[in-house]
DOTOR-38056 format. One line per field, with one value per atom (N, C-alpha, C): atom name; residue in one letter; x, y, z. Coordinates in steps of 0.001 Angstrom, whole numbers. Each point is the difference from the previous one (the first is absolute). Layout:
N
atomo <- CA | ...
residuo <- A | ...
xx <- X | ...
yy <- Y | ...
zz <- Z | ...
This chain:
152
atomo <- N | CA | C | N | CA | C | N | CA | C | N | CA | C | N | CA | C | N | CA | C | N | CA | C | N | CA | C | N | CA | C | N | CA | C | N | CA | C | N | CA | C | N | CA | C | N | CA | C | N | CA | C | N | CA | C | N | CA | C | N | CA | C | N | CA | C | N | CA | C | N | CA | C | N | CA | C | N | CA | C | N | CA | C | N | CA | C | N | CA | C | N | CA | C | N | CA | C | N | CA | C | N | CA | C | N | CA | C | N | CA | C | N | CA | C | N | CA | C | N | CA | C | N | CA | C | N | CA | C | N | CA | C | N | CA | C | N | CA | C | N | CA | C | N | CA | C | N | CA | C | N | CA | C | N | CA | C | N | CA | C | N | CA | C | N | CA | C | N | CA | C | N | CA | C | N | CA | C | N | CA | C | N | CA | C | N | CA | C | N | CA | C | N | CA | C | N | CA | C | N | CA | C | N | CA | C | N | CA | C | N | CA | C | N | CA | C | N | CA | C | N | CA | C | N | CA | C | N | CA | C | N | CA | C | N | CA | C | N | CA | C | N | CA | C | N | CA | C | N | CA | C | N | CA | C | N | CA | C | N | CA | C | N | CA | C | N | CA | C | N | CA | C | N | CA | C | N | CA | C | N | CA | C | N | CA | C | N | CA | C | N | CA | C | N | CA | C | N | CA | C | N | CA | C | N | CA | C | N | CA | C | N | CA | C | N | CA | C | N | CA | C | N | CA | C | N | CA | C | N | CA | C | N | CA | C | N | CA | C | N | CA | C | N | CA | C | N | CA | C | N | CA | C | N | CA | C | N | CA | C | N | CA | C | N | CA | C | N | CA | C | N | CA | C | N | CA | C | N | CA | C | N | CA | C | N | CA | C | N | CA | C | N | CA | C | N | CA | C | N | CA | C | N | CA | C | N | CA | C | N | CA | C | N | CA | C | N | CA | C | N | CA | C | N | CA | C | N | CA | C | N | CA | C | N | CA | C | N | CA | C | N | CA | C | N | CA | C | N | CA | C | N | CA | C | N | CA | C | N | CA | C | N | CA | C | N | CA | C | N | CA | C | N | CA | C | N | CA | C | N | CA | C | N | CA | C | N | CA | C | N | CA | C | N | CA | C | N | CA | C | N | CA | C | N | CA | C | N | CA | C | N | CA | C | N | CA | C | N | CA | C | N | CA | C | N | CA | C | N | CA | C
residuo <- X | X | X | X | X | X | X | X | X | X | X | X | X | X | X | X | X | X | X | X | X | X | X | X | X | X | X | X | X | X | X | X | X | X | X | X | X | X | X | X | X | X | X | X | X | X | X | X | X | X | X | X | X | X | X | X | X | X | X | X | X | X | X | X | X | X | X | X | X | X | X | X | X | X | X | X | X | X | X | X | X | X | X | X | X | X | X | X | X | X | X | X | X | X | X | X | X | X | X | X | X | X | X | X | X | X | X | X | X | X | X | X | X | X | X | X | X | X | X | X | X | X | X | X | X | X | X | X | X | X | X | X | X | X | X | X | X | X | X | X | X | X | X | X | X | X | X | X | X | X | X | X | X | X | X | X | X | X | X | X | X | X | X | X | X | X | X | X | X | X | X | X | X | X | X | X | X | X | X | X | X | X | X | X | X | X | X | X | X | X | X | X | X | X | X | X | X | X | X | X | X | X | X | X | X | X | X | X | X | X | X | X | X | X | X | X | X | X | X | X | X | X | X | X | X | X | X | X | X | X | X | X | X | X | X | X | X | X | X | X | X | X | X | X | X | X | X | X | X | X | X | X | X | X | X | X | X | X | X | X | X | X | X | X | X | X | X | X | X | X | X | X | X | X | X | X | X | X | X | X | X | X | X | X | X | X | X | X | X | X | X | X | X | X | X | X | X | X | X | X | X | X | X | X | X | X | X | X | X | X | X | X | X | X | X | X | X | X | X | X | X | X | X | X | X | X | X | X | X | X | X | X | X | X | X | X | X | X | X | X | X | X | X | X | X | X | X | X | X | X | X | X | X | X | X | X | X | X | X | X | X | X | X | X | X | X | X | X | X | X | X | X | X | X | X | X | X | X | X | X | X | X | X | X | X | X | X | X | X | X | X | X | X | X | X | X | X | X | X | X | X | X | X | X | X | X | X | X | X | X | X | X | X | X | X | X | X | X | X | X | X | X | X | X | X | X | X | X | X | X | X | X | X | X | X | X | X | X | X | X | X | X | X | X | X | X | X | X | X | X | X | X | X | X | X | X
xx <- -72063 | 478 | 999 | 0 | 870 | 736 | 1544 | 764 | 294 | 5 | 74 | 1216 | 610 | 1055 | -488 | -220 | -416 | 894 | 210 | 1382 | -443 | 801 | -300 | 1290 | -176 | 1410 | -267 | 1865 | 477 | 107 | -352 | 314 | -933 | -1760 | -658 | -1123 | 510 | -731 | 784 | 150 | 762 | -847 | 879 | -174 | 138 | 1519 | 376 | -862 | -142 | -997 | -1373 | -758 | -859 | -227 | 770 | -169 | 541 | 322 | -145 | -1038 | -1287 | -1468 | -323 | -951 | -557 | -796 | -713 | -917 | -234 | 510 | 186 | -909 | -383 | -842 | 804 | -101 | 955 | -245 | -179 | -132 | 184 | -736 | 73 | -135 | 364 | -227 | 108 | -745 | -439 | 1191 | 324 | 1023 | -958 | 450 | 105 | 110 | 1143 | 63 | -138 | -917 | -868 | -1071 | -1014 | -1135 | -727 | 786 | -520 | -1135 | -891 | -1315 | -652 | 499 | -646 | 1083 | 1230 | 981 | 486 | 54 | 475 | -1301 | 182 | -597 | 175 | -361 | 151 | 1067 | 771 | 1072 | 1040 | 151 | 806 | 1251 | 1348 | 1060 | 593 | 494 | 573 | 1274 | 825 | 1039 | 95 | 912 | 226 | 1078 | 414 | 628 | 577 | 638 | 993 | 530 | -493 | 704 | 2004 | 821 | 720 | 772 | 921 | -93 | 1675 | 379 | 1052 | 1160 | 1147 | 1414 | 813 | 171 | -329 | -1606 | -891 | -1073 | -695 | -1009 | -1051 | -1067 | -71 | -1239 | -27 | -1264 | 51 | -1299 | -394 | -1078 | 529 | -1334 | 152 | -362 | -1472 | -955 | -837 | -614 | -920 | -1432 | -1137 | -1046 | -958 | -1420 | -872 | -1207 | -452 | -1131 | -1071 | -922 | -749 | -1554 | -193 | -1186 | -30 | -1119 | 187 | -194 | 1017 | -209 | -1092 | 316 | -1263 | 348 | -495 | -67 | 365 | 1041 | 322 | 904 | 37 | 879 | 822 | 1066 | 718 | 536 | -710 | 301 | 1785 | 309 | 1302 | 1140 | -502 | 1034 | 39 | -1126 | 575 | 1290 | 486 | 1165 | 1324 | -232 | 1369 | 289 | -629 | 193 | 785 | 1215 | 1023 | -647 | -693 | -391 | -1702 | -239 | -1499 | -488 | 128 | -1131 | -245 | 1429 | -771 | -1022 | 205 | -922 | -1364 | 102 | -1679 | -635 | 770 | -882 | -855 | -1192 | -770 | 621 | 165 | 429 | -222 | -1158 | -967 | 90 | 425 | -234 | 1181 | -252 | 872 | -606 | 1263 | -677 | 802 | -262 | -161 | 1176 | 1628 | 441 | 1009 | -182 | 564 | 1148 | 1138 | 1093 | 532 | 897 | -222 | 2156 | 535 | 1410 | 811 | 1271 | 996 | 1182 | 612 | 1599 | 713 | 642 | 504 | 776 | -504 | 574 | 226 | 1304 | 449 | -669 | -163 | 518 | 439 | 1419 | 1037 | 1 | -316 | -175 | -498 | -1517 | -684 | 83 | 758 | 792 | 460 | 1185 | 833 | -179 | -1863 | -115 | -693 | 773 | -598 | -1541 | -684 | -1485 | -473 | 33 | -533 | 427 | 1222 | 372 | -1218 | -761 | -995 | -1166 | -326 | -1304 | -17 | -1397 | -455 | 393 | 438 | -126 | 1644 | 622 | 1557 | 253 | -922 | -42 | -822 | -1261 | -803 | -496 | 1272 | -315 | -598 | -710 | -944 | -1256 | -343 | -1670 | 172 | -980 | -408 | -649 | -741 | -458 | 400 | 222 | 1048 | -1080 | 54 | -786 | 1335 | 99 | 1577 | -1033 | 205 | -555 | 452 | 1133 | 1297 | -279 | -180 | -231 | 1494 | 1713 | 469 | 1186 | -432 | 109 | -823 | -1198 | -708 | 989 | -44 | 751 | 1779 | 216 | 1190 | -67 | -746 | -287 | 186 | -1805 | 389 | 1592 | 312 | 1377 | 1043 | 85 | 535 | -250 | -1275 | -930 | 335 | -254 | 738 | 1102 | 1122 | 1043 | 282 | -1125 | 506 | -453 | -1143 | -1445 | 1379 | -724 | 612 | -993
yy <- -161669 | 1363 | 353 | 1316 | 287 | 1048 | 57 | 948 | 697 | 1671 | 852 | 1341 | 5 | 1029 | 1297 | 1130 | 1880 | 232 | 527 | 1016 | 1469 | 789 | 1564 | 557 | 1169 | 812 | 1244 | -287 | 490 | 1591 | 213 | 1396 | 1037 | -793 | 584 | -134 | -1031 | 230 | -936 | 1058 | -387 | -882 | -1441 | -1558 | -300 | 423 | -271 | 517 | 1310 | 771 | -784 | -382 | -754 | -1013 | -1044 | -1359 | -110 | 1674 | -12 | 174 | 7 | 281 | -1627 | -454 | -1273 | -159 | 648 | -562 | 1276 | -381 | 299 | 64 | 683 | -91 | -296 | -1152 | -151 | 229 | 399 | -60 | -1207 | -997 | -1442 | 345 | -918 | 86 | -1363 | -233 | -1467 | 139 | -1300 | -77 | -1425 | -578 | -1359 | -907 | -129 | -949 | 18 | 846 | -172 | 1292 | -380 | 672 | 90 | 1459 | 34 | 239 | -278 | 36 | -1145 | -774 | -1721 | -522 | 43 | -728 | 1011 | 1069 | 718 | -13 | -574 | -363 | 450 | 376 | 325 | -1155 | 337 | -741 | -398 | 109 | -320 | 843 | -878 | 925 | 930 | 1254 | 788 | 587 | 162 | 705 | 1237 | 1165 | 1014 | 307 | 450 | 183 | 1142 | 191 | 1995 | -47 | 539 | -117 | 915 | -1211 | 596 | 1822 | 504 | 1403 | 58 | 1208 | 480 | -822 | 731 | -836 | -374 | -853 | -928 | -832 | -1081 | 230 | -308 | 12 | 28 | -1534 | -123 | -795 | -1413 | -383 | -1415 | 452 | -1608 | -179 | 1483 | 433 | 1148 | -549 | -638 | -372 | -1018 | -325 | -1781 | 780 | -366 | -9 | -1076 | 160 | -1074 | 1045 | -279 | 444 | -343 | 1531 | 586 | 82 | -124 | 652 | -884 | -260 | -458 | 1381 | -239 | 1209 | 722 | 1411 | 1173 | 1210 | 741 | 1619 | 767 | -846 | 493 | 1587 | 411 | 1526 | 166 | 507 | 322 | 1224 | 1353 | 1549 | 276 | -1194 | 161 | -9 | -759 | -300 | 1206 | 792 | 1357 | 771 | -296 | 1202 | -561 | -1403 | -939 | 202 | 537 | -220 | 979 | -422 | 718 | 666 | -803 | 85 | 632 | 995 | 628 | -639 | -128 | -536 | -1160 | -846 | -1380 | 153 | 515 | 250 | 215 | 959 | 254 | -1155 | -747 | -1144 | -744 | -485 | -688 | -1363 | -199 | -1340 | -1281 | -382 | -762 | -904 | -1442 | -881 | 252 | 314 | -401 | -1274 | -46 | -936 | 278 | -372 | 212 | -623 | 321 | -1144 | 411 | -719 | -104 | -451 | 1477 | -497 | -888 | -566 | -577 | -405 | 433 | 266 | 915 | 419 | -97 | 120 | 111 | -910 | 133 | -174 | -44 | -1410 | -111 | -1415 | 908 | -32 | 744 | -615 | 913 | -869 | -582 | 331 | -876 | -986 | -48 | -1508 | -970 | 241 | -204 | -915 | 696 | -869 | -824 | 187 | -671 | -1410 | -231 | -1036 | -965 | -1450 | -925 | -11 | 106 | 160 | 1086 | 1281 | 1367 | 256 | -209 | 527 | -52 | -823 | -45 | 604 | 592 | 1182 | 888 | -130 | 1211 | 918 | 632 | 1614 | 598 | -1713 | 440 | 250 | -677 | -121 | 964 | 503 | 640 | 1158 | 901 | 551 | 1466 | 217 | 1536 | -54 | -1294 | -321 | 579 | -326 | 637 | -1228 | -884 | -1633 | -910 | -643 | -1135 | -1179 | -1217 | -1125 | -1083 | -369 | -1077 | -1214 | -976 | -1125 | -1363 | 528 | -1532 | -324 | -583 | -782 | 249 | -823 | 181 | 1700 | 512 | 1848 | 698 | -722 | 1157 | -779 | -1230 | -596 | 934 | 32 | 361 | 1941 | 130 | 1819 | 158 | -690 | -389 | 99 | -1135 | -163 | 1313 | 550 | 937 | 1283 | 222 | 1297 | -572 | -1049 | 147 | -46 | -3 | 78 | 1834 | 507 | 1210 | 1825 | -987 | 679 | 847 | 1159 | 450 | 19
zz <- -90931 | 213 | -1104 | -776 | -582 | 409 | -687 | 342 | -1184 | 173 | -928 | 527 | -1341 | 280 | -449 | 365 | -622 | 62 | -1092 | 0 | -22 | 728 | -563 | -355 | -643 | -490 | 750 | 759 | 908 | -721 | -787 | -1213 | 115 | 66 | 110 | 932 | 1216 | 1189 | 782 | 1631 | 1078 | 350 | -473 | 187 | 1502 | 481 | 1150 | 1295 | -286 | 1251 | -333 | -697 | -122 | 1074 | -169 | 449 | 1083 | 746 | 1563 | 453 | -262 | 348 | 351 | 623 | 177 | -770 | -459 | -936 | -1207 | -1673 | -996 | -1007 | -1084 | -645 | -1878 | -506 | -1306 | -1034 | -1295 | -1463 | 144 | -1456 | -267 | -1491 | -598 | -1582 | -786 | -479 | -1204 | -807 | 86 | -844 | -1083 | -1052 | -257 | 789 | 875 | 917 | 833 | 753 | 1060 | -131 | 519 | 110 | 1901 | 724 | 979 | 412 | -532 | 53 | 556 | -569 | 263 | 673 | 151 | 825 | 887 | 394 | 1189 | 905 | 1654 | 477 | 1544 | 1308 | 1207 | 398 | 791 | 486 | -775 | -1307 | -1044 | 777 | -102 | 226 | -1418 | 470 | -968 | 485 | -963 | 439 | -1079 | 907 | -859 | -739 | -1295 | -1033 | -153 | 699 | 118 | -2108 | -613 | -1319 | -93 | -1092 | 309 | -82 | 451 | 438 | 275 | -243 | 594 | -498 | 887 | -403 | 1504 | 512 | -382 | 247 | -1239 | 40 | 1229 | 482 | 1121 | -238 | -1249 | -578 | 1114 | -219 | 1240 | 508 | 797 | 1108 | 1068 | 876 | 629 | 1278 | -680 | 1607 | -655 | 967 | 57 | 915 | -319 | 47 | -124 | 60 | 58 | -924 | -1125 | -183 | 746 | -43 | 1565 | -1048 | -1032 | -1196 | -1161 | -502 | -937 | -1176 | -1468 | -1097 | 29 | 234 | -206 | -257 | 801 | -460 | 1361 | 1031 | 800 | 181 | 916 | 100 | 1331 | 49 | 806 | 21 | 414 | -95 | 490 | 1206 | 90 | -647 | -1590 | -613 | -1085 | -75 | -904 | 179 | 1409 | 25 | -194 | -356 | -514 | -1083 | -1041 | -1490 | -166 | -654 | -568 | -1685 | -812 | -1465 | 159 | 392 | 70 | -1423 | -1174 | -1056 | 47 | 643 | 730 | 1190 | 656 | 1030 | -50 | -1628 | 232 | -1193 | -435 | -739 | 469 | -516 | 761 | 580 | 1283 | 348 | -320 | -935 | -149 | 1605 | -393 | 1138 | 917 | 1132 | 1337 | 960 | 784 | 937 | 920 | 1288 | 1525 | 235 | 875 | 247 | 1595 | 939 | 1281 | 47 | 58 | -59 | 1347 | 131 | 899 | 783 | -1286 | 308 | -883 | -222 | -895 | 283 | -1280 | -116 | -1184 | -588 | -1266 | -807 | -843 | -882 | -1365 | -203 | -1046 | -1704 | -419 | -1685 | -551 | 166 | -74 | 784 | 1336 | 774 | -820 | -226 | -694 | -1348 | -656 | -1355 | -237 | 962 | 974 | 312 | 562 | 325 | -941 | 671 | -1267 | -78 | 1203 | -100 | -850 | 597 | -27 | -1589 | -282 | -1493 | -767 | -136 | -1250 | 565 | 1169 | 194 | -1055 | -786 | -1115 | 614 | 896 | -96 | -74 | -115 | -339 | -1232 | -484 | -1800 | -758 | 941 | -1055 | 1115 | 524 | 1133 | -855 | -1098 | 184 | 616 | 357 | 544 | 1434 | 368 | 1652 | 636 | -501 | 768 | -618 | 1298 | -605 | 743 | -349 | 589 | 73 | 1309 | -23 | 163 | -1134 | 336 | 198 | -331 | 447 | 1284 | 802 | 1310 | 745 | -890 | 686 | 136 | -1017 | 112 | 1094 | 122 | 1433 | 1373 | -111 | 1062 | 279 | -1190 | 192 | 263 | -607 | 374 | 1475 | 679 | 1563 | 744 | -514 | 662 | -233 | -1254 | 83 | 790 | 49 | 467 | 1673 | 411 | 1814 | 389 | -899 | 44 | -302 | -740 | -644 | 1403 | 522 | 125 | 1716 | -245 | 1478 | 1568
């Protein structure tokens, strides 16, 4: 099973009202270091990525999920009326995928950094991407632990 972090920006689509729905529809995007195509998989855990925002900032895990789809050409009409940035909105989505939220909570950024584990997650370091693939063994372990400590 893998675990994957999405981030969205809180700028140009309401992240938060989102991932109060149970079941979500995501943008995914190929990076180099990972390719959700061949490694994003049904049941894979994911968590969500509020990008950071505001003063003081917002950025951090939002919510925890389970991918519900494997990558496609899925749609969710509900999520048109979230978008703050209409020319994002009408871009083609390419791949989404399906994902059952299933809690949330908040684990700051700064927590995040903070910790001797978490500090070295790519998306602290190379946070303009949108998929992240965590493949450290003991970083998902420690995410876990943070996320039930975090989760409301």
């Amino acid at each position: 099973m893998n675990t994957w972090i999405l981030q969205g920006n809180a700028t140009k689509f309401r992240v938060a009202e989102y991932v109060q729905h149970t079941l979500i529809v995501w943008r995914i995007l190929e990076t180099y270091e990972c390719n959700p195509v061949t490694q994003m998989h049904p049941g894979d855990e994911v968590y969500i990525w509020r990008a950071n925002e505001g003063d003081p900032p917002k950025g951090g895990i939002i919510a925890r999920g389970i991918i519900a789809s494997r990558p496609g050409h899925h749609d969710d009409p509900s999520a048109y009326e979230l978008w703050i940035d209409l020319t994002e909105r009408d871009i083609d989505p390419g791949l989404t995928v399906k994902i059952e939220i299933d809690s949330q909570g908040f684990i700051s950024r700064t927590a995040m950094k903070d910790n001797h584990i978490l500090k070295n997650l790519p998306i602290l370091e190379f946070w303009r991407k949108t998929t992240y693939l965590v493949s450290d063994q003991e970083q998902k372990l420690e995410l876990q632990r943070q996320w039930n400590q975090a989760k409301r």
